[in-house]
C-alpha positions in Angstrom: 95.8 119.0 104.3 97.5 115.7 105.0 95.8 112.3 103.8 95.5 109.5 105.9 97.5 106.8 104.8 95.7 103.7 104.2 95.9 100.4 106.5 97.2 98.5 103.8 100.2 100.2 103.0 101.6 98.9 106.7 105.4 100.8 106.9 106.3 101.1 103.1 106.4 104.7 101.9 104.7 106.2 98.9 106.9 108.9 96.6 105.7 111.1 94.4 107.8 112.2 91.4 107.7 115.0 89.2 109.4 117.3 87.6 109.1 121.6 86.6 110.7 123.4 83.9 110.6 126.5 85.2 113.7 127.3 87.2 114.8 130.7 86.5 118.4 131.4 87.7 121.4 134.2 87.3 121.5 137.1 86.0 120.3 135.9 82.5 117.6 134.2 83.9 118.3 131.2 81.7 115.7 128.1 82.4 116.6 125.1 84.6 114.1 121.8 85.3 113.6 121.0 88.8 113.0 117.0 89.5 111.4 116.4 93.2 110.6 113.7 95.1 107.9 114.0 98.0 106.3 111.7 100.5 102.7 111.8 99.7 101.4 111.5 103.3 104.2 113.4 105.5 104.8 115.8 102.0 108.8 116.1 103.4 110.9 116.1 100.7 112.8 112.7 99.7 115.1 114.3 96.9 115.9 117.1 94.3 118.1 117.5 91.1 118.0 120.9 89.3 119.8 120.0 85.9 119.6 121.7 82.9 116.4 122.3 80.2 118.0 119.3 78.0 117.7 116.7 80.7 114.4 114.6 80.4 111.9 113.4 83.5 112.9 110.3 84.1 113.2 108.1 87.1 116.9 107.4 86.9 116.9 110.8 87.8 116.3 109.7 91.2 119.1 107.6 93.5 117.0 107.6 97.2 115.1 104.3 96.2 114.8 101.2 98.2 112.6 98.4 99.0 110.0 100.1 101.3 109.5 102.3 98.7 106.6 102.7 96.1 106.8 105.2 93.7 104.1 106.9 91.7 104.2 109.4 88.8 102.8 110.4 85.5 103.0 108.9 82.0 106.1 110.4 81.2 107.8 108.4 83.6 106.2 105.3 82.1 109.3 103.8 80.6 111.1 100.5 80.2 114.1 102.1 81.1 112.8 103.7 84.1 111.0 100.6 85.1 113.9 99.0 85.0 115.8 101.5 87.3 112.9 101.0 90.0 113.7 97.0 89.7 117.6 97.7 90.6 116.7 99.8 93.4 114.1 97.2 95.1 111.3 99.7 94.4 107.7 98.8 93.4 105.5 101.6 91.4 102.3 102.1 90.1 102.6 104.6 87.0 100.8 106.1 84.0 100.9 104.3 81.3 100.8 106.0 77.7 99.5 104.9 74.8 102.5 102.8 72.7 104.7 103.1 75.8 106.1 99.5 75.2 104.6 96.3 74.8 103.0 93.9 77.2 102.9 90.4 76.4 101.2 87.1 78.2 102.5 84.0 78.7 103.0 82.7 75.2 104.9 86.0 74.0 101.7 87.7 72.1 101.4 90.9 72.7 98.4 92.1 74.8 96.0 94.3 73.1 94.8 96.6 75.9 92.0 98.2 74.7 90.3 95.4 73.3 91.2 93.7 77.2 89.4 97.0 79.0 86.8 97.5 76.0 84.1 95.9 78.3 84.3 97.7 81.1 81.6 100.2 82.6 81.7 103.5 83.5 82.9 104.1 86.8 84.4 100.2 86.9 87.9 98.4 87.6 89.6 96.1 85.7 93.2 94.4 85.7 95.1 92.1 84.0 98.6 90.4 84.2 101.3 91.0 81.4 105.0 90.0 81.6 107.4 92.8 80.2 111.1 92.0 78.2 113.6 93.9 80.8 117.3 93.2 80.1 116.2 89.9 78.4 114.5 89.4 81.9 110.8 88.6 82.0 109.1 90.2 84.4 105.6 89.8 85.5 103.2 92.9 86.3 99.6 93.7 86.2 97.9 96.4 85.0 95.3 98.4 86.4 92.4 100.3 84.2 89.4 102.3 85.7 86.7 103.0 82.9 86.3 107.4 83.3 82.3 108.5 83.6 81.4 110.5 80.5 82.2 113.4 82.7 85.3 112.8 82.9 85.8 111.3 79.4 84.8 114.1 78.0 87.3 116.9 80.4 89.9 114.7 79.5 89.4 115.1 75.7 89.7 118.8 76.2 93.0 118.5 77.9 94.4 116.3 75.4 93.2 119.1 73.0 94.8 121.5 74.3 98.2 119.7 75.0 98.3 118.7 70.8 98.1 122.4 70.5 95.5 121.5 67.4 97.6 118.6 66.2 95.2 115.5 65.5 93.9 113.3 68.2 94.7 109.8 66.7 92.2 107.0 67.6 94.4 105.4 70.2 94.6 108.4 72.0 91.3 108.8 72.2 90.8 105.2 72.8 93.2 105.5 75.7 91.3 108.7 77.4 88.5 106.6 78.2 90.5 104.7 81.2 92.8 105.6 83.4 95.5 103.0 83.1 98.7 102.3 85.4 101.0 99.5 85.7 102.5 98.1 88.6 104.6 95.6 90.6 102.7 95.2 93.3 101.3 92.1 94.3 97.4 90.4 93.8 96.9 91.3 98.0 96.3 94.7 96.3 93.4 95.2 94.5 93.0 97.5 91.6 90.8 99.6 92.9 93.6 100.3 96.0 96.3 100.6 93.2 93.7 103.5 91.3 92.9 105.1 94.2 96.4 105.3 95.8 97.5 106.9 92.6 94.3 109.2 92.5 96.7 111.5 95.5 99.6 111.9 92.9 98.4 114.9 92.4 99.4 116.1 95.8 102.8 116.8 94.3 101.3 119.1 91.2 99.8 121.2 94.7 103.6 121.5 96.3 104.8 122.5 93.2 101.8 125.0 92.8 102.4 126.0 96.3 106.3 126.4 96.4 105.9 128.7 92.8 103.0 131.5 94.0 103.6 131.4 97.6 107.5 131.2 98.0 108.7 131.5 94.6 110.4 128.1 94.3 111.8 128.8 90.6 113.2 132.2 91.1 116.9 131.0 92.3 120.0 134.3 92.2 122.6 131.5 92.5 124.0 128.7 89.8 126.3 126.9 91.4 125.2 123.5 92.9 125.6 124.0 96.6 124.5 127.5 96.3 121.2 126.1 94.7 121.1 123.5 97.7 121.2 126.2 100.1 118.6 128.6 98.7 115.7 125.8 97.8 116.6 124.3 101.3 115.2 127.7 102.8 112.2 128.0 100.7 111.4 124.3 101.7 111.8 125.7 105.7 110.0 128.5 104.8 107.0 126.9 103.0 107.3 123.8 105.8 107.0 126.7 108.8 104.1 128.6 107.4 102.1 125.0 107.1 102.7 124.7 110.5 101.5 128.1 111.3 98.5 127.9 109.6 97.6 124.1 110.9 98.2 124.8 114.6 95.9 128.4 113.7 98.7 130.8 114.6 98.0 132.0 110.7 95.4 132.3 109.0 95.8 134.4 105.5 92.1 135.6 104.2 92.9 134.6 100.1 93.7 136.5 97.4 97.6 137.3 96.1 97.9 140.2 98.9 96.9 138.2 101.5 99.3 135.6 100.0 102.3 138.0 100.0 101.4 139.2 103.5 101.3 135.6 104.6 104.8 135.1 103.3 106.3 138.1 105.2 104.4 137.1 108.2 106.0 134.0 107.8 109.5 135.5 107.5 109.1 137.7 110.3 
């Protein structure tokens, strides 16, 4: 289902990025990652890039970036380097921030301990300030956004962290960190913080595409290796995936559940 894009946005777009490491192709099956960019409320496809295993997420990745544009994505993408790709494009962004990502400084040069800036704030509640970040001996102003988790969600998030340290040890910071959902961003004070959090709240939508395109259509299973040949196959899995939505939205399909119904949906879909 589509979301309803907020008043406030006006024209500019809003992209999710991400990226999968599961693209299986030739005859050896060797592993590819695929980097996508969606719209969040139309869910058409901005841009792709399959690359190698060795090449990192990042958001220089990513060349179909202009002014109208604000792009969201996940910690990983939480770089100086990228953030500074987004400023020579004209893009703003609201993204994840990580714990030791870089540092933020105010006015005078200090840098700004975040934790002790969010450390009074209640469950459930917003909170921003405004740092100034070093980019290509540029200072550049942007504010950052924190919502404090309930205990809830504090505590589901400790879990996951768990299990991505793979029983490594949670350092304090970490944990510190898990208590707020942070992002930082260029957009202006007419925002609030609370529309910046719950804007980025729908980047999820692109972990459900990628979901999607892998059980239903099969996204990562590409026979061809050369670049044009890769174009032409995801191209018809997109088509393919974009005219069984429309099937099932205008109630021409409507699969029961379950991974037959899902396969029988797909050759319905093909027929």
């Amino acid at each position: 289902m589509l979301i309803e894009k907020p008043q406030w946005l006006k024209d500019r777009n809003v992209l999710l990025i991400d990226g999968s490491k599961d693209v299986k192709m030739g005859k050896d099956r060797q592993y590819y990652m695929l980097h996508y960019s969606i719209d969040l409320f139309t869910l058409a496809g901005r841009e792709f890039l399959i690359t190698d295993d060795k090449t990192g997420e990042k958001l220089s990745n990513f060349k179909e970036l202009g002014k109208n544009d604000i792009v969201m994505a996940d910690r990983v993408y939480g770089t100086l380097t990228g953030i500074a790709h987004l400023k020579e494009s004209g893009a703003d962004y609201i993204l994840r921030l990580k714990a030791r990502a870089f540092k933020i400084k105010d006015e005078t040069g200090k840098e700004i301990d975040l934790m002790k800036e969010f450390s009074s704030l209640m469950s459930e509640k917003y909170g921003e300030i405004t740092g100034w970040l070093n980019i290509k001996d540029e200072k550049v102003p942007v504010r950052i956004c924190a919502l404090r988790k309930s205990v809830s969600n504090e505590w589901k998030g400790l879990q996951r962290l768990k299990k991505e340290k793979g029983g490594s040890p949670i350092s304090a910071l970490q944990k510190e960190y898990n208590k707020y959902i942070i992002v930082i961003t260029s957009l202006g004070e007419d925002v609030s913080a609370e529309q910046v959090l719950d804007l980025y709240r729908a980047r999820w939508q692109i972990e459900i595409a990628f979901k999607r395109l892998k059980s239903i259509f099969e996204y990562n299973e590409m026979p061809a290796r050369k670049t044009e040949n890769i174009k032409t196959w995801f191209y018809g899995k997109l088509v393919l995936a974009a005219l069984c939505e429309t099937l099932v939205n205008t109630g021409r399909f409507s699969p029961s559940g379950g991974r037959k119904s899902k396969r029988r949906g797909t050759r319905a879909c093909q027929s």
